[in-house]
MARBA-3410 file (N, C-alpha, C, O; in Angstrom, 1 decimal):
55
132.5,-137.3,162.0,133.3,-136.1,162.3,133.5,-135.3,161.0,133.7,-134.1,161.0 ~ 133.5,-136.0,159.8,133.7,-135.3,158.4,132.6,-134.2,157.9,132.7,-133.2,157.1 ~ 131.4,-134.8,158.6,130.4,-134.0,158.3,130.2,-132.3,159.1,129.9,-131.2,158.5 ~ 130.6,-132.6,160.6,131.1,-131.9,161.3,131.8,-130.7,160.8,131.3,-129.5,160.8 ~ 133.0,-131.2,160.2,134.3,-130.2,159.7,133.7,-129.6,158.8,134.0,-128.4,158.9
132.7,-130.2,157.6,132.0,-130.2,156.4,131.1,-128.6,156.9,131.1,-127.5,156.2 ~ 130.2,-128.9,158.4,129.4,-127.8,158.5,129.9,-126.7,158.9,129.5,-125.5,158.6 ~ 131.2,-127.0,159.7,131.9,-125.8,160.4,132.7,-124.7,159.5,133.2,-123.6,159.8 ~ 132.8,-125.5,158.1,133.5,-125.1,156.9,132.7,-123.8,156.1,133.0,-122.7,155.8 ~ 131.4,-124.7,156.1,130.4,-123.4,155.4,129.7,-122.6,156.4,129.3,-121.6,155.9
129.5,-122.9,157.4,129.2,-121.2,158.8,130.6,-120.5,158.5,130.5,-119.3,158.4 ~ 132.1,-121.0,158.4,133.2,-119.9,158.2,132.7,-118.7,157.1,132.5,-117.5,157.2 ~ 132.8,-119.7,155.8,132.6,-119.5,154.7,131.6,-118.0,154.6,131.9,-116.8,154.3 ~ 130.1,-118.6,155.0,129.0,-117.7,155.2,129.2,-116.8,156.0,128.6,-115.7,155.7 ~ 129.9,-116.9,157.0,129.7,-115.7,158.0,131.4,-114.6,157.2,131.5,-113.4,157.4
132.1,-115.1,156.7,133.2,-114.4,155.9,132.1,-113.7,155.1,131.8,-112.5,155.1 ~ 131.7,-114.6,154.3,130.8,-113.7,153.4,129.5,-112.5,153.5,128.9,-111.8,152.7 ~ 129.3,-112.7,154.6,128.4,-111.8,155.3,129.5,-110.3,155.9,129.2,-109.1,155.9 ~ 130.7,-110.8,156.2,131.4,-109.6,156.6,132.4,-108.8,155.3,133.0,-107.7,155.5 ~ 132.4,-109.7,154.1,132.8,-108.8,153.1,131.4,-108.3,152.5,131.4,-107.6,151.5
130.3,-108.6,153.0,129.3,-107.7,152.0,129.2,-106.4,152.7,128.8,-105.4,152.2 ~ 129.5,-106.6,154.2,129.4,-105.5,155.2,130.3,-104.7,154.5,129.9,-103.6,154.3 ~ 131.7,-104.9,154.0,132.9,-104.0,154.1,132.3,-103.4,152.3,132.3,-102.3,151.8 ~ 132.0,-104.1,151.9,131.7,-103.3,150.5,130.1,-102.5,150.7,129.6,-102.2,149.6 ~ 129.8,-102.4,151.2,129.1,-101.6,151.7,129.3,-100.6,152.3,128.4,-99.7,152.6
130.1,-100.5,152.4,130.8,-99.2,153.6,130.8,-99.1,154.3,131.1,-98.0,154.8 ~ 130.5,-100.1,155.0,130.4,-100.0,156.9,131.5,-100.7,157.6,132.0,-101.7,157.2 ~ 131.7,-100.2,158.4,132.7,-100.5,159.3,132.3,-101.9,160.3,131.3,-102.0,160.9 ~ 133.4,-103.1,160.2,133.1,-104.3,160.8,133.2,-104.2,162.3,134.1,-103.6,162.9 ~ 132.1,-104.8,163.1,132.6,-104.4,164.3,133.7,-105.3,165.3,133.9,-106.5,165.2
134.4,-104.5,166.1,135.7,-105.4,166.6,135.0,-106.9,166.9,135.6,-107.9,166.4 ~ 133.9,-107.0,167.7,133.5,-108.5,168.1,132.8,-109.7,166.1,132.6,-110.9,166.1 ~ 132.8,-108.9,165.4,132.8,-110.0,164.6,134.5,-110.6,164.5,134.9,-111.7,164.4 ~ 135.1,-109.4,164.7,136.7,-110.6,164.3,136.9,-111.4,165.6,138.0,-111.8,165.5 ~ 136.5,-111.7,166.5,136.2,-112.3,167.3,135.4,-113.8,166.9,135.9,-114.9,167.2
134.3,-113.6,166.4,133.6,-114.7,166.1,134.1,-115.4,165.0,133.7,-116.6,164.8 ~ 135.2,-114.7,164.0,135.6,-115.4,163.5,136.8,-116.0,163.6,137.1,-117.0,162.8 ~ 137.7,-115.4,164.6,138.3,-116.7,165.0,138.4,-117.1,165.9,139.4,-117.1,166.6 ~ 136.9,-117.5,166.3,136.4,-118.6,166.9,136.0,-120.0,166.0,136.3,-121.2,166.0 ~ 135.4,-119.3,165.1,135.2,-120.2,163.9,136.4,-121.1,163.6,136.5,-122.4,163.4
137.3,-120.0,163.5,138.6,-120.6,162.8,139.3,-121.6,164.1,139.7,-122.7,164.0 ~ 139.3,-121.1,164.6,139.8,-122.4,166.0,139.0,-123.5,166.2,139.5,-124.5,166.7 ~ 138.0,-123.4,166.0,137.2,-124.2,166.1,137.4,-125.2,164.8,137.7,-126.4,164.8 ~ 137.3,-124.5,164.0,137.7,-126.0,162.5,139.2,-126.6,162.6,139.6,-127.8,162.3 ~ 139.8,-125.5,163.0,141.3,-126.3,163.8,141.6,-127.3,164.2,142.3,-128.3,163.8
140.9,-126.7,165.4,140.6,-128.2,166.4,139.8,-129.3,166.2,140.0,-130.3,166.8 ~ 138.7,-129.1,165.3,138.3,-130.3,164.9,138.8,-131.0,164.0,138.3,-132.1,163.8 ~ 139.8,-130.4,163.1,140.6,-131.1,162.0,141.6,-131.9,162.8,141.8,-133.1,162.6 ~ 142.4,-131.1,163.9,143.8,-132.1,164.4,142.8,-133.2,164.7,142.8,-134.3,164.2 ~ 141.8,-132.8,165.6,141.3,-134.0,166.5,141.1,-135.1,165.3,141.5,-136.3,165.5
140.5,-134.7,164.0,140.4,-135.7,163.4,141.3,-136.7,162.8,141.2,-137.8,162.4 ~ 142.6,-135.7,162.7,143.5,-136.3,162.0,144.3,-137.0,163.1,145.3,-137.6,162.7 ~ 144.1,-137.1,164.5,144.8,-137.8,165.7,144.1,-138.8,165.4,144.5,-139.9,165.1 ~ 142.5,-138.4,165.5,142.1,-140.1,165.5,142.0,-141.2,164.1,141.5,-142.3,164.0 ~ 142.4,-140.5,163.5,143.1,-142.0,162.1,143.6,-142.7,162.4,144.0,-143.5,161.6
END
């Protein structure tokens, strides 16, 4: 499960970083990336409670 959280951590990470290179670029983010990211973000969420229930 640690490794899990581990990968879901750096797709946030990366895909964050991919949308501030968009914004310093000048381009406008489109509404469905903030979408994907918090999916991302719910998703590491949920896999942290889950993990910290099952201790």
């Amino acid at each position: 499960m640690f490794y899990f959280l581990v990968v879901i951590a750096v797709l946030l990470l990366g895909y964050a970083a991919v949308l501030v290179s968009l914004v310093r670029k000048g381009r406008r983010i489109p509404p469905a990336a903030y979408l994907g990211l918090a999916a991302l973000n719910g998703l590491i969420l949920a896999a942290v409670l889950a993990w910290a229930i099952a201790r």
